[in-house]
SERO-4910 file (N, C-alpha, C, O; in steps of 0.05 Angstrom, whole numbers):
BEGIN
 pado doro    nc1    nc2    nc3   cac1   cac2   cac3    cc1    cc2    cc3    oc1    oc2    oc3
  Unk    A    374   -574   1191    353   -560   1177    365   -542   1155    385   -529   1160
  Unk    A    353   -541   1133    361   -525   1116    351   -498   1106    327   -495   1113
  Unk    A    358   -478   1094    362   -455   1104    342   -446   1079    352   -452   1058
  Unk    A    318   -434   1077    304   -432   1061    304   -394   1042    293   -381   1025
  Unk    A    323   -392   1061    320   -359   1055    340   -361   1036    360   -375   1038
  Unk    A    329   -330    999    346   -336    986    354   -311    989    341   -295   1003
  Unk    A    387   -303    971    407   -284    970    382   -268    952    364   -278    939
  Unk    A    388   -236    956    380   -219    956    387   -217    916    407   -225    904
  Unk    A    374   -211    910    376   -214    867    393   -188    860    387   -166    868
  Unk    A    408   -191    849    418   -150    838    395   -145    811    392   -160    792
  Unk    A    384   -127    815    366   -115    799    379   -106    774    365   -105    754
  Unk    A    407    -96    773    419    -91    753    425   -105    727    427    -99    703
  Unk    A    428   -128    741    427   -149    723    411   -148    697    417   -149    673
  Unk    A    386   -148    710    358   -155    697    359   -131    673    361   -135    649
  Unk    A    357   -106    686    359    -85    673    373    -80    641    366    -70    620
  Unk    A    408    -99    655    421    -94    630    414   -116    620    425   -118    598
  Unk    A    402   -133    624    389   -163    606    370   -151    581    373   -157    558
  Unk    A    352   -132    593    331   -128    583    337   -105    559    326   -105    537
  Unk    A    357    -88    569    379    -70    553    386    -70    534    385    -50    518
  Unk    A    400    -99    527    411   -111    508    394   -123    486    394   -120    461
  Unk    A    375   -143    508    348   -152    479    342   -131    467    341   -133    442
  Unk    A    336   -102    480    322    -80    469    335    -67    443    323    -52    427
  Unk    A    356    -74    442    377    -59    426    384    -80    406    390    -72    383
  Unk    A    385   -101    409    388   -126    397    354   -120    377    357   -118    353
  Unk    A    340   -119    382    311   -118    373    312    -90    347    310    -91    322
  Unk    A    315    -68    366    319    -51    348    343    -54    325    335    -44    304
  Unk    A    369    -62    324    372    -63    304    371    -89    285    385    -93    265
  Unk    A    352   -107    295    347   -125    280    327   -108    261    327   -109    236
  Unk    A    314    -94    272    275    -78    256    298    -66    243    299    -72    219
  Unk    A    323    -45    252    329    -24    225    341    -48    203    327    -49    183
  Unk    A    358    -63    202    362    -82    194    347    -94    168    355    -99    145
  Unk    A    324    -98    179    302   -110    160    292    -95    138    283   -102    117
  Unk    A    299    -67    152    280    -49    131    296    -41    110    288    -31     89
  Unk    A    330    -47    119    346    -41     93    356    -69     83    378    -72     74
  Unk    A    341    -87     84    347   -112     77    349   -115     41    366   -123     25
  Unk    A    318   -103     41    313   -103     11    335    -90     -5    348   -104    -20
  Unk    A    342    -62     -3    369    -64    -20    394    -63    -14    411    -51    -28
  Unk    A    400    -76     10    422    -91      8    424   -122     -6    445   -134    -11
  Unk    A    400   -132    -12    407   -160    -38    409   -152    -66    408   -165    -86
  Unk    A    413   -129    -61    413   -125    -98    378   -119   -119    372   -114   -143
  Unk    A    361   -122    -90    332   -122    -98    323    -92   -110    328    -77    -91
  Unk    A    313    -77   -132    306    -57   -131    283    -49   -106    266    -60    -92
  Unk    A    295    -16   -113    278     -8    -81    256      4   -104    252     -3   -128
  Unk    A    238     35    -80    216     40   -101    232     66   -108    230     78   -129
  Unk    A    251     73    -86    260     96    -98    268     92   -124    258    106   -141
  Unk    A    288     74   -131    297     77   -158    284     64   -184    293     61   -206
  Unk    A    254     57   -169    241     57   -196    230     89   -208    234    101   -229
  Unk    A    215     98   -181    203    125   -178    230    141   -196    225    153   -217
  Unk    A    254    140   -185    277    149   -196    269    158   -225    261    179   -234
  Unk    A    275    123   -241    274    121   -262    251    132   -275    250    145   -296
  Unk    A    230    123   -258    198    143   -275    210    170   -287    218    175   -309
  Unk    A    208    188   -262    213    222   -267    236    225   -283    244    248   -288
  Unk    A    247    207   -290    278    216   -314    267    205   -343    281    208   -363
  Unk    A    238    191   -344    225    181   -365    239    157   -376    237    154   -401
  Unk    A    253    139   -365    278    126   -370    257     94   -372    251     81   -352
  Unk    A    247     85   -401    224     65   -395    249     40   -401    245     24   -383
  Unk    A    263     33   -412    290     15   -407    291      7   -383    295    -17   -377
  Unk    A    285     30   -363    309     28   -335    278     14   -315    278      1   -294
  Unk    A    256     20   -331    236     19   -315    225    -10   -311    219    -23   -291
  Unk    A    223    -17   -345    219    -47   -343    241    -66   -336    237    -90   -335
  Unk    A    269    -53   -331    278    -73   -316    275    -75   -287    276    -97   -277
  Unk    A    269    -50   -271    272    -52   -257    244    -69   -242    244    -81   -221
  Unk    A    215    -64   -262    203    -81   -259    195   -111   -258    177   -123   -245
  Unk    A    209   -116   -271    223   -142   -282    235   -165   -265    230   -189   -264
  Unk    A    265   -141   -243    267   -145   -222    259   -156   -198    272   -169   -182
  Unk    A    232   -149   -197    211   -131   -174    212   -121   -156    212   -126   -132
  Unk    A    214   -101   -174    206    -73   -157    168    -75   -158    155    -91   -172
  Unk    A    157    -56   -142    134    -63   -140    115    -35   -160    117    -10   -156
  Unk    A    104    -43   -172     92    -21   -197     70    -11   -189     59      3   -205
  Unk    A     49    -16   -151     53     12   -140     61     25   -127     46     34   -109
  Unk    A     87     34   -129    103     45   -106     91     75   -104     78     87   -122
  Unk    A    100     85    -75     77    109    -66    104    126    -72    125    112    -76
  Unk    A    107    152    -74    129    170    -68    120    189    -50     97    188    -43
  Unk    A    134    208    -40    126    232    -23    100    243    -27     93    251    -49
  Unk    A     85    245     -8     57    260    -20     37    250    -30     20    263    -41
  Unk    A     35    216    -25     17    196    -26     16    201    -66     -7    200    -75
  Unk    A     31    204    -82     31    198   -112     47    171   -120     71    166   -119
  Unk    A     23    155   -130     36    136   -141     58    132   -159     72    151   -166
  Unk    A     62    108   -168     83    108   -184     71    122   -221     84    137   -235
  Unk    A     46    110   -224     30    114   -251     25    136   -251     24    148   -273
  Unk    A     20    149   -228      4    186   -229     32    193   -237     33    208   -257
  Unk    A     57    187   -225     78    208   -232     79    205   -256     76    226   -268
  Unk    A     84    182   -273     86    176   -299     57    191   -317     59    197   -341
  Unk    A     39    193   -306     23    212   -319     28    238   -323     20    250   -343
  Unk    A     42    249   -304     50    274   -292     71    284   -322     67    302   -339
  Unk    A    100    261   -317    116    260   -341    104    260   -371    111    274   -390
  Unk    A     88    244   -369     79    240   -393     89    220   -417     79    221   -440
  Unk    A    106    208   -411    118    180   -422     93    159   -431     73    152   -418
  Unk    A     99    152   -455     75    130   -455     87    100   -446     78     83   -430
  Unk    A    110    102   -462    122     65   -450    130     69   -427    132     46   -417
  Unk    A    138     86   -408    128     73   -378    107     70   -363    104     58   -342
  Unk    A     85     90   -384     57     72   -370     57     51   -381     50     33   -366
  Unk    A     63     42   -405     51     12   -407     63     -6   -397     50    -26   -390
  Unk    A     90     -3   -393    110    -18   -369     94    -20   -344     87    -41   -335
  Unk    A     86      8   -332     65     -3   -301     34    -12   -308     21    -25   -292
  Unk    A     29     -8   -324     -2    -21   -321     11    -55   -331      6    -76   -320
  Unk    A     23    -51   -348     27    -84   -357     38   -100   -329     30   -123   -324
  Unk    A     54    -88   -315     61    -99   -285     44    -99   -267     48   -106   -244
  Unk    A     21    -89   -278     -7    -96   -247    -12    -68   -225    -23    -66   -204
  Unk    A      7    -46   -247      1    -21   -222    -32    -12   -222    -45    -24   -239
  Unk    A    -45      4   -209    -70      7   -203    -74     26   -219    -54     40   -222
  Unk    A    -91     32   -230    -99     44   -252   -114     71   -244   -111     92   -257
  Unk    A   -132     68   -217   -145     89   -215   -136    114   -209   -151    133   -213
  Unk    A    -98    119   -189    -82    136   -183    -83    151   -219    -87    175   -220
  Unk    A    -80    138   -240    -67    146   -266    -98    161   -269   -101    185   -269
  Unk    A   -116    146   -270   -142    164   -288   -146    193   -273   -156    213   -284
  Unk    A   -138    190   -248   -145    210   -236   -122    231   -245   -125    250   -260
  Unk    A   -107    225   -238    -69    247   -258    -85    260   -275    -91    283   -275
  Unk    A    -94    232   -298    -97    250   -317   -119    271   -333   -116    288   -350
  Unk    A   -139    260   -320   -159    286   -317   -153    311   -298   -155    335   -305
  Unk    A   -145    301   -275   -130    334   -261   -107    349   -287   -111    373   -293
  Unk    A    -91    339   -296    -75    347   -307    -79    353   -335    -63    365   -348
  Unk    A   -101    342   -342   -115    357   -376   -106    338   -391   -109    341   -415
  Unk    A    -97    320   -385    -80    303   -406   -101    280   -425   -102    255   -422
  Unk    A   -116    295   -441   -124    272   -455   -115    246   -469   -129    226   -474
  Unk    A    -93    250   -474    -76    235   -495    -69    210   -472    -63    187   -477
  Unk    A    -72    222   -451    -48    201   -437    -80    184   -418    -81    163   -405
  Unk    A    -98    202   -424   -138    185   -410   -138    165   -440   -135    141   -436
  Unk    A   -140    169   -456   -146    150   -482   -127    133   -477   -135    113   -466
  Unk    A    -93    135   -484    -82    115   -476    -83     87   -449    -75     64   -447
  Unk    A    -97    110   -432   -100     83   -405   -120     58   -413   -118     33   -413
  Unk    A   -148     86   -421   -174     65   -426   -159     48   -446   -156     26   -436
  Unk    A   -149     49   -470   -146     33   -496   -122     10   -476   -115    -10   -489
  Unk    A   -115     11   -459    -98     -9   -445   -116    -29   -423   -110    -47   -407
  Unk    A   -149    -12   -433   -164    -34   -416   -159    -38   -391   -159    -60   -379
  Unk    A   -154    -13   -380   -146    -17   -342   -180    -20   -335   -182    -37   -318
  Unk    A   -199    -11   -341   -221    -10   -331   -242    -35   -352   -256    -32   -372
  Unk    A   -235    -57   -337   -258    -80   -352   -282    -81   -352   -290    -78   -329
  Unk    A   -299    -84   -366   -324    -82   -366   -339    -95   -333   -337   -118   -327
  Unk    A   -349    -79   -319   -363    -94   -291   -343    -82   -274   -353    -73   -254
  Unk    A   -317    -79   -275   -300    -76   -258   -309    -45   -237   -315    -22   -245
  Unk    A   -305    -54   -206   -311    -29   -193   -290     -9   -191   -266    -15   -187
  Unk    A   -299     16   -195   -276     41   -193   -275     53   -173   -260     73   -170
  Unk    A   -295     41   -147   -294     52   -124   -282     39   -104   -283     14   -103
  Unk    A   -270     53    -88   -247     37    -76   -268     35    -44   -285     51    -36
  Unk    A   -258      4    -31   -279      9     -8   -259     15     17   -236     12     23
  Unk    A   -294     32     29   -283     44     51   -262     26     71   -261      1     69
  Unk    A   -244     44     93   -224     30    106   -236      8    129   -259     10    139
  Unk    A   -226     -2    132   -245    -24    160   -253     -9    181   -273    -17    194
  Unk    A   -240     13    187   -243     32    214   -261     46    204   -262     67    217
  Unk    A   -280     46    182   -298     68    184   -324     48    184   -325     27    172
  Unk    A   -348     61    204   -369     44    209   -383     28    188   -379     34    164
  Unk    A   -395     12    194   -407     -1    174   -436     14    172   -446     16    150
  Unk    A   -447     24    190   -469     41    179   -470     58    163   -489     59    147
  Unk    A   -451     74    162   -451    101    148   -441     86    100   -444     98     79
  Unk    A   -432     57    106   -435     49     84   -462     30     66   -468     24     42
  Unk    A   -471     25     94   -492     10     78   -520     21     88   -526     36    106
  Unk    A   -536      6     68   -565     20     79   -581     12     99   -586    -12    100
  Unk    A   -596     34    126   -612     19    134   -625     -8    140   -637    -15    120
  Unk    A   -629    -25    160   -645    -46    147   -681    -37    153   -691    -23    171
  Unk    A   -690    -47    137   -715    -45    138   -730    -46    166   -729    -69    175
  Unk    A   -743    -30    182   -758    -28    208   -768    -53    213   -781    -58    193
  Unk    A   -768    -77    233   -786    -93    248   -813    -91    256   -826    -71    264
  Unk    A   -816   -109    254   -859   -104    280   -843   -131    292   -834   -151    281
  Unk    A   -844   -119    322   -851   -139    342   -875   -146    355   -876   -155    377
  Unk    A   -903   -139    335   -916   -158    347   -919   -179    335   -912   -180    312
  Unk    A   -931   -198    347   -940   -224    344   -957   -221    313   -970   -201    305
  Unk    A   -951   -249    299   -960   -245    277   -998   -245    274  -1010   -233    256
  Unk    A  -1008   -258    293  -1038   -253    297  -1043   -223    294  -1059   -215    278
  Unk    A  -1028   -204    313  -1033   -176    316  -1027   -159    299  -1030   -135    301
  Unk    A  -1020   -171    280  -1004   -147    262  -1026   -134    245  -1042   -151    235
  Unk    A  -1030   -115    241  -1042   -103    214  -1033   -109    188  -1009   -106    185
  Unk    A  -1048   -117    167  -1032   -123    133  -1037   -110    127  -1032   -104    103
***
């Protein structure tokens, strides 16, 4: 007869199994996140860099590159609002011509009084005729509170209804 009972498992094992994936995992994620410039890829810092030194040379290459033209910096300011901020014209036209979002800039530049730099956006045609300036709400916010009402029901029968 054969003996059906098995050897008792060391739990330690498992533990340091699980140990290792865990750590293996994590520095695969830090890994990834400095992936981008370790290929030589521009990051956003050193476009953002380049913005605030007004450096529009350094900008369109680095866009060129791709780097991404809307990169966020500290404090949720885009890449275009800072360049509004500076006041450079050829690196705004470097980021709008690269597809950055236009509405971070209009907003810069009315907070900031900057007419010169509101005429220059519009005359770059960031805002197309029809085009919406309102950005839509996030998915997590209800759908009621965005749309209207629907119109009240009658459940009765259409014989009963009043016209």
């Amino acid at each position: 007869m054969r003996d059906t009972r098995r050897a008792p498992t060391n739990p330690g094992r498992w533990w340091l199994l699980f140990g290792v994936a865990f750590i293996a995992l994590f520095a695969a994620s830090v890994l990834a996140v400095f992936y981008r410039g370790w290929q030589g890829e521009p990051t956003d810092d050193q476009l953002l860099a380049a913005i605030t030194r007004g450096d529009a040379a350094e900008v369109r290459r680095l866009l060129e590159e791709g780097a991404r033209a809307n990169a966020m910096a500290v404090g949720n300011k885009t890449a275009l609002a800072i360049a509004v901020r500076t006041g450079n014209d050829e690196v705004i036209r470097a980021l709008v011509e690269h597809g950055a979002s236009p509405g971070p800039g209009l907003v810069e530049a009315v907070v900031a009084d900057r007419l010169d730099i509101l005429k220059l956006l519009l005359s770059l045609r960031v805002l197309e005729e029809g085009q919406a300036t309102e950005k839509a709400p996030p998915r997590w916010w209800p759908r009621w509170r965005t749309t209207a009402a629907p119109p009240p029901t009658c459940s009765w029968p259409p014989a009963l209804r009043s016209t």
